[in-house]
Every structure is written in structure tokens, then in C-alpha cells.
C-alpha positions in Angstrom: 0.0 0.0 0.0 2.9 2.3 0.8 3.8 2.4 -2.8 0.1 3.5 -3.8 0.0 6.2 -1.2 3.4 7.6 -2.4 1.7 7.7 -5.7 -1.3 9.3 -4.3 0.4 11.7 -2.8 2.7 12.8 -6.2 -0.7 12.6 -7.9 -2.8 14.8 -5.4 0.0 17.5 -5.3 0.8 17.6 -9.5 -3.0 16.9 -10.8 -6.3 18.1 -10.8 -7.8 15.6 -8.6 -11.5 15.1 -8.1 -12.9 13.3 -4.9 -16.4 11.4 -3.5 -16.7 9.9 -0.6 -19.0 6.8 -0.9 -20.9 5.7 2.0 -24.1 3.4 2.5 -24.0 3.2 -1.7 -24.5 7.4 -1.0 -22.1 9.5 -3.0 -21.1 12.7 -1.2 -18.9 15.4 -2.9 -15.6 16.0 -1.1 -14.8 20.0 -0.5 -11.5 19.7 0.3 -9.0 16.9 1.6 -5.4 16.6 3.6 -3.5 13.9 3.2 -0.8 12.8 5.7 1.0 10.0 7.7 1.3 10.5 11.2 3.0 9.2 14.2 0.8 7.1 16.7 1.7 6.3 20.3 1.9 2.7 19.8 6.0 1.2 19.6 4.8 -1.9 17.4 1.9 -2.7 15.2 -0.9 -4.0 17.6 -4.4 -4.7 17.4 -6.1 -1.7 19.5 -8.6 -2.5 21.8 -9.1 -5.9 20.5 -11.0 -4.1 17.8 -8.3 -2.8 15.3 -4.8 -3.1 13.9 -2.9 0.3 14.4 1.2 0.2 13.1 3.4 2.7 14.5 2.6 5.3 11.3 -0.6 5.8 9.8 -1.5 7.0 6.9 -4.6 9.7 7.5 -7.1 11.6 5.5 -9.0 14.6 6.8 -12.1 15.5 4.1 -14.4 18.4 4.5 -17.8 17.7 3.3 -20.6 20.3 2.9 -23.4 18.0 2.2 -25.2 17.3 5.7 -27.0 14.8 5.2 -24.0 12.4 6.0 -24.2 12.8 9.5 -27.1 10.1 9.4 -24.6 7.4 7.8 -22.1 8.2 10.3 -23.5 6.1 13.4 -23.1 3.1 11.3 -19.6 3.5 10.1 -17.7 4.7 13.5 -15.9 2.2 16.1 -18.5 2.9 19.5 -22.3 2.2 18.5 -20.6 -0.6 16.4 -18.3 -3.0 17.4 -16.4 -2.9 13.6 -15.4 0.1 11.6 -17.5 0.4 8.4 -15.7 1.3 5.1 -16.1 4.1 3.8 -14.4 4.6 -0.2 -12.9 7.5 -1.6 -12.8 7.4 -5.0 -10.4 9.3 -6.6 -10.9 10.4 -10.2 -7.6 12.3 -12.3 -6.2 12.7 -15.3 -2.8 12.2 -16.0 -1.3 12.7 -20.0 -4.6 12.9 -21.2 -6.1 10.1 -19.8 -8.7 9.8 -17.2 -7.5 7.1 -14.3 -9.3 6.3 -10.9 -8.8 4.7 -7.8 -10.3 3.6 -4.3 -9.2 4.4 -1.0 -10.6 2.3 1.8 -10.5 4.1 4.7 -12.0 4.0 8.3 -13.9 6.8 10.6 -11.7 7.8 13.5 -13.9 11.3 14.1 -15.8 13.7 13.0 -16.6 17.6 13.5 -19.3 19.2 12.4 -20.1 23.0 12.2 -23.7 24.5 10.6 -22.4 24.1 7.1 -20.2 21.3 6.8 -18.5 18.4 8.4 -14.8 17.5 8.6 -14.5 13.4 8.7 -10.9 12.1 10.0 -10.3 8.9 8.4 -7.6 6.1 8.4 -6.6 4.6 4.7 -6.5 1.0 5.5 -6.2 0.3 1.6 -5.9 1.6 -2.0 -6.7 0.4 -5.4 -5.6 1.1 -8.3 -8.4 0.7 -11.5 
């Protein structure tokens, strides 16, 4: 996966990229996104709380969403009314010489914020696919 982020990353900084978030087969437009890997404060990969497999970096995605009516697919995709993580998919539409290419980031909810006109979603990329 580390290979696809990389390319992600190149990708996200050099191309127009377009992103939807995809959630209970519910397409949501994505405002804005940051993407980043980050420390975390465990010294070897672990499973979490018995619930989830955390490495010593993560690789993290914070997307800004504008459409509202997200929040009611939220309960159902967050570790605490659930006992699993739901996936959520990012797919990722660019162009690169010309040509249009895609791809799918799997990622988790760790949190969410929400103000009166949009929400920020923090998510973990626990995969990515290339199409």
C-alpha cells in the first residue's frame, strides 16, 4: 500500500484531482482533503482495543464535506455504536497525460466535527486500489 500512497500523494500535489466519498451506496462530494501520515503512540503494530490493527505510522485523510446529510450514515460507520469500523471509499478520479484514471481508498472513521455548514470526517486509509 505504501507504494500506492506515495503515488497518491505525487498525484494529489501535481494533478487536478476530483474526490467522492461513498458511503451506504450514497455518493457525497468532497470539499477539500489533507492527506498525511502521522505518528501514533503505539512502539509496534498492535491490534487496538481488540478491535483494530494500528502500526506505528498511519497513513490519514481529513475530508471536508458540505453535504449534511452524511451525519445520518455516520453512526453506522464509527468504532463505539458498532463494534467494527464500516468502510467508507474514496474514490479518486484524475487525469494524467490525457487520460482519465481512478482509484479507491478504503478508509475508516476515526472522528468527525461538524459545524452549521459542513462536516470534517478524520479517516484512516486501511487500503488503496488502483483501477
Amino acid at each position: 500500500m505504501q507504494k500506492e500512497l506515495e503515488e497518491l500523494l505525487v498525484l494529489y500535489e501535481k494533478h487536478d484531482v476530483k474526490f467522492k466519498l461513498i458511503i451506504d451506496e450514497k455518493q457525497f462530494d468532497v470539499k477539500s482533503v489533507n492527506i498525511k501520515n502521522e505518528v501514533t503512540p503505539v512502539t509496534k503494530p498492535t491490534k487496538r482495543g481488540g478491535v483494530y490493527f494500528s502500526d506505528t505510522i498511519v497513513s490519514k485523510i481529513n475530508a471536508i464535506i458540505t453535504d449534511l446529510a452524511i451525519t445520518k450514515h455516520l453512526t453506522k460507520a464509527m468504532l463505539g455504536p458498532n463494534t467494527e469500523f464500516q468502510d467508507i471509499i474514496l474514490r479518486v478520479a484524475y487525469k494524467k497525460k490525457n487520460i482519465e484514471h481512478s482509484m479507491k481508498i478504503i478508509t475508516n472513521l476515526t472522528s468527525s466535527m461538524q459545524s452549521s455548514n459542513e462536516i470534517e470526517l478524520n479517516l484512516i486509509i486501511q487500503n488503496i486500489i488502483t483501477e
